[in-house]
C-alpha positions in Angstrom: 0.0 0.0 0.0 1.3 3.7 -1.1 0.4 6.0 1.6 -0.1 9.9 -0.1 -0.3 13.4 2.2 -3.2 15.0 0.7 -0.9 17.8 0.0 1.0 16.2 -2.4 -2.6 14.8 -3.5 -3.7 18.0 -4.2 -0.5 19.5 -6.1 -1.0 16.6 -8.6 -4.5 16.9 -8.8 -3.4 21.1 -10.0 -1.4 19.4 -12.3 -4.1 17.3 -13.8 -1.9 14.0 -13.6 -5.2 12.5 -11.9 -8.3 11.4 -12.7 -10.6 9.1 -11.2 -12.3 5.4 -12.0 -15.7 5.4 -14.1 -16.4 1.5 -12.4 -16.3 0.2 -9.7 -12.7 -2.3 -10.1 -11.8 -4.8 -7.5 -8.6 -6.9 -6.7 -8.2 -9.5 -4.1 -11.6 -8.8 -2.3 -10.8 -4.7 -2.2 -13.5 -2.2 -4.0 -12.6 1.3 -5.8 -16.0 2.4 -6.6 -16.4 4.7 -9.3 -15.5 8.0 -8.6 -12.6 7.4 -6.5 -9.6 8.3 -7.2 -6.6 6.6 -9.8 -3.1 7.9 -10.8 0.0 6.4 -12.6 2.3 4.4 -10.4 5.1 6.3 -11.4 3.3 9.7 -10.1 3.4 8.8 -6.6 7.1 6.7 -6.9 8.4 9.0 -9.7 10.0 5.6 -10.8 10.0 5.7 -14.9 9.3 2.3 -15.2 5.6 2.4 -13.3 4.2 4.8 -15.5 2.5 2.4 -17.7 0.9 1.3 -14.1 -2.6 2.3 -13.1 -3.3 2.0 -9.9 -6.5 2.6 -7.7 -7.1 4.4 -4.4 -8.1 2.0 -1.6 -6.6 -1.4 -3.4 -2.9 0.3 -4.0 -2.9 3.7 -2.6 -4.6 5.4 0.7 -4.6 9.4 0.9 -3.8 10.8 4.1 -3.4 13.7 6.4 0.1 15.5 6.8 
């Protein structure tokens, strides 16, 4: 699990490198519903070789405070 501070959440939302899931996707019994949030691997790790990797808040990423 990635582990994001809402500010650097909402500096890459400004940047519109975000977006967010039009389904509801699950993986190993854990739910993004539509609407929630998804970014590019490589955003959050700013490793070049996960940018071809979507991943989904909840089932590989969890925003929070600080």
């Amino acid at each position: 699990m990635i582990y994001v501070k809402r500010s650097e959440w909402d500096r890459l939302e400004s940047r519109g490198v975000t977006s967010t899931a039009i389904f509801d996707h699950e993986h190993d019994g854990t739910v993004c519903k539509a609407g929630e949030r998804m970014v590019k691997k490589g955003r959050l790790t700013r490793n070049p070789g996960d940018y071809s990797t979507l991943i989904f808040e909840h089932i590989h990423f969890e925003i929070v405070e600080g």
